[in-house]
Each structure stands twice: as structure tokens, then as C-alpha cells.
C-alpha positions in Angstrom: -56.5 34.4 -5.9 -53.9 31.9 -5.1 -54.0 33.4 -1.4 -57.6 32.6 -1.0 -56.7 28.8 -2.5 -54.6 28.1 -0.1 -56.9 30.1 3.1 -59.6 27.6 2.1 -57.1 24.4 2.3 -55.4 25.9 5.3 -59.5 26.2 6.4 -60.4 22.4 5.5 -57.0 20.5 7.3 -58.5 22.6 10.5 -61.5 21.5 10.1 -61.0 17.4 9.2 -58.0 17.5 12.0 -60.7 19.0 14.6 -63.4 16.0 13.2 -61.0 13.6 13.6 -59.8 14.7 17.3 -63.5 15.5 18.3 -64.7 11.5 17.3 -62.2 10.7 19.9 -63.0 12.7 23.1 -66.0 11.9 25.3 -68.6 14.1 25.6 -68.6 14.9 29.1 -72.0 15.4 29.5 -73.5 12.6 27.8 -70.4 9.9 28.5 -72.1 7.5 25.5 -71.5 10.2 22.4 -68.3 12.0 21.1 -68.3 15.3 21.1 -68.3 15.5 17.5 -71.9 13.9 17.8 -73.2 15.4 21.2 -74.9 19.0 21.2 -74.6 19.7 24.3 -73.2 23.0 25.7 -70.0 21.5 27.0 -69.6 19.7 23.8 -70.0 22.8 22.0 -67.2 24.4 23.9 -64.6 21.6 23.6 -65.4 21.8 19.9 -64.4 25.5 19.6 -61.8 24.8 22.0 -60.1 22.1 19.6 -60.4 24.0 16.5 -58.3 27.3 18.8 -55.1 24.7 20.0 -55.4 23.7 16.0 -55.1 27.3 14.9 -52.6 28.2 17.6 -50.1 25.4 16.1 -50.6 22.8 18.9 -50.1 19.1 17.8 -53.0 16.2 18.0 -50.9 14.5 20.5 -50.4 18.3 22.9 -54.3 18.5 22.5 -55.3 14.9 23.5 -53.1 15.7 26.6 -54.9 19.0 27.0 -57.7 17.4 27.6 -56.7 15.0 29.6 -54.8 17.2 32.3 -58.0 19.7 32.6 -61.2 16.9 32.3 -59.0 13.5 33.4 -58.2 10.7 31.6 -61.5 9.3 30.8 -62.6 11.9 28.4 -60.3 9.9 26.0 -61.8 7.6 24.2 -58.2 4.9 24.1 -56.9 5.0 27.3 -52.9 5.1 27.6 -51.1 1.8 28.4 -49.7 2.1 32.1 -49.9 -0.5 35.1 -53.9 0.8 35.8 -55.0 -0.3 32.5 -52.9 -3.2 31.7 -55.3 -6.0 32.5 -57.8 -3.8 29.6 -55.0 -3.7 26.7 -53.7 -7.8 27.7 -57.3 -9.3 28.2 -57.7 -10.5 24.4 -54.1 -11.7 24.6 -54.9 -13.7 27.7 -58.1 -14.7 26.7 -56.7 -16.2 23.5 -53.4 -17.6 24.9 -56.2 -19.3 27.2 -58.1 -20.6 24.4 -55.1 -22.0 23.0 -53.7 -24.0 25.9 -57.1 -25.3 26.6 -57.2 -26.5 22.8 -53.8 -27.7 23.3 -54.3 -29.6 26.4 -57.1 -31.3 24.4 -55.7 -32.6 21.7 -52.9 -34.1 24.2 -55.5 -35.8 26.1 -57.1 -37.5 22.9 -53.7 -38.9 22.0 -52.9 -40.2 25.7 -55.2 -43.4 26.4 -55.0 -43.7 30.4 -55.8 -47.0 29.8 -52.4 -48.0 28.1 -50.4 -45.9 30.4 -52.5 -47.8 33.5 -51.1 -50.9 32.1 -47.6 -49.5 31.0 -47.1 -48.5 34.6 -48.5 -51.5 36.2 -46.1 -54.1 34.0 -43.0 -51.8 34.8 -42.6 -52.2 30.9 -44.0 -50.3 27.7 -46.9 -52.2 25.5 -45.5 -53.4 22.3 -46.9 -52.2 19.3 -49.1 -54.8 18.9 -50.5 -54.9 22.3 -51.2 -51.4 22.3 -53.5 -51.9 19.2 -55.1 -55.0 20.7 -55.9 -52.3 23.2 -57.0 -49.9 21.5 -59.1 -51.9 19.8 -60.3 -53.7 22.8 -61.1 -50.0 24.6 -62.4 -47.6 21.8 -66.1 -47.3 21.4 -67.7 -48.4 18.3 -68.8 -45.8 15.9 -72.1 -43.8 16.8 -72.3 -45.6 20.1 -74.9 -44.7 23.1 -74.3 -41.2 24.7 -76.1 -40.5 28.3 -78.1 -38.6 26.2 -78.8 -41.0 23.3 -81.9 -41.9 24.3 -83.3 -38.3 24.6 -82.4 -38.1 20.9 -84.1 -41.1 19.8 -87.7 -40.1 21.6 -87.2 -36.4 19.9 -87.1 -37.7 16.9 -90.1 -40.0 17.3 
């Protein structure tokens, strides 16, 4: 009995790794399904192909390369980080790093009034304290003032 127990677990790792190596390998057929989800005859075959290397004591990792060597490297779901795919894995760093100096950039240009360094440069000598607020004062709009677009906003609202 206890050999049967342990057929059937031996049976189910097969069977859940094959699931989890068919989800991620391409259909080569269809291109848009795994071949855990495609029924077509090639899918079929990779399948039953899987479940043999499984049985024969290959690892996940020999299998996934397998695959690659005999249908090419874009019957893998996660392509491999090399020099060809860099720019795909770095994107949402760049794209973020991006975001963040743009962010950066600004919040440095709210706290650098041109008008104060205009006049800082022009005198040869910094703005005391004092004259900077009078400037500030002098320079920043007052609350809820007149956009280009103000106006549009006032007839919507008519």
C-alpha cells in the first residue's frame, strides 16, 4: 500500500512541476496562449514532451533551456538578461529614475525665483533678507489669480 502512496505523490509533483513549466512556454502555434492553455497539436507535444525530461530526472532550469536550444528563445515566456534585452529589463528603472529627476528638477525650480537671482547678479551682491521678501512679495501672484484659461472657466460655468 505504502508503494502506491507514494506512486501517486511521485505522480502529482510530475504533474504540478509540468503545469508550472507549461504556463511558462509559448505556444508556438498560437504565440498569445501558453501551452498549458493552447490545444493545438504542437502544444500537445511540448506537453508530453515536458512531463518525459520530468520523468527522466531533468531539472526545470535543463528543460527551459531545452526548449530554448530546439524552438529559440522566444518560446520563453521571461526572456534572459543579456546585452539584446537590456533596454526590456532597465525600461521601468529608467522610466522611474526619469520621473524622479523631472520631479526633482521641479521642486528646485519652485524654490529658485529668477527674479531674485536677476537682481542678485545685476547688483554684484546677494539681496538681504529683507529685500528678498519685499520681493517676493512684490512678484508672487495673488491667490486664485487669472490663468490664460480663466476666462474659459468662468463662461463654463455660466
Amino acid at each position: 500500500m505504502e508503494g502506491g502512496e507514494d506512486q501517486v505523490k511521485k505522480e502529482r509533483l510530475v504533474e504540478a512541476r509540468a503545469r508550472n513549466i507549461s504556463h511558462n512556454v509559448r505556444c508556438t502555434e498560437c504565440g498569445s496562449q501558453s501551452i498549458e492553455d493552447s490545444q493545438a497539436d504542437i502544444a500537445i507535444l511540448l506537453r508530453k514532451l515536458i512531463r518525459d525530461e520530468i520523468k527522466a530526472g531533468k531539472s526545470d532550469k535543463e528543460i527551459y533551456t531545452k526548449l530554448e536550444d530546439d524552438f529559440g528563445e522566444t518560446v520563453l515566456y521571461a526572456p534572459k538578461f543579456d546585452m539584446q534585452t537590456a533596454a526590456l529589463w532597465l525600461s521601468p528603472l529608467i522610466v522611474a529614475g526619469a520621473a524622479g529627476g523631472l520631479w526633482a528638477y521641479k521642486k528646485h525650480r519652485q524654490k529658485t525665483n529668477v527674479h531674485i537671482m536677476a537682481l542678485n547678479l545685476i547688483r554684484g551682491i546677494p539681496l538681504t533678507p529683507k529685500e528678498k521678501e519685499t520681493m517676493l512679495e512684490v512678484l508672487t501672484p495673488p491667490p486664485g489669480g487669472t490663468s490664460s484659461l480663466s476666462w474659459w472657466r468662468r463662461w463654463l460655468q455660466q
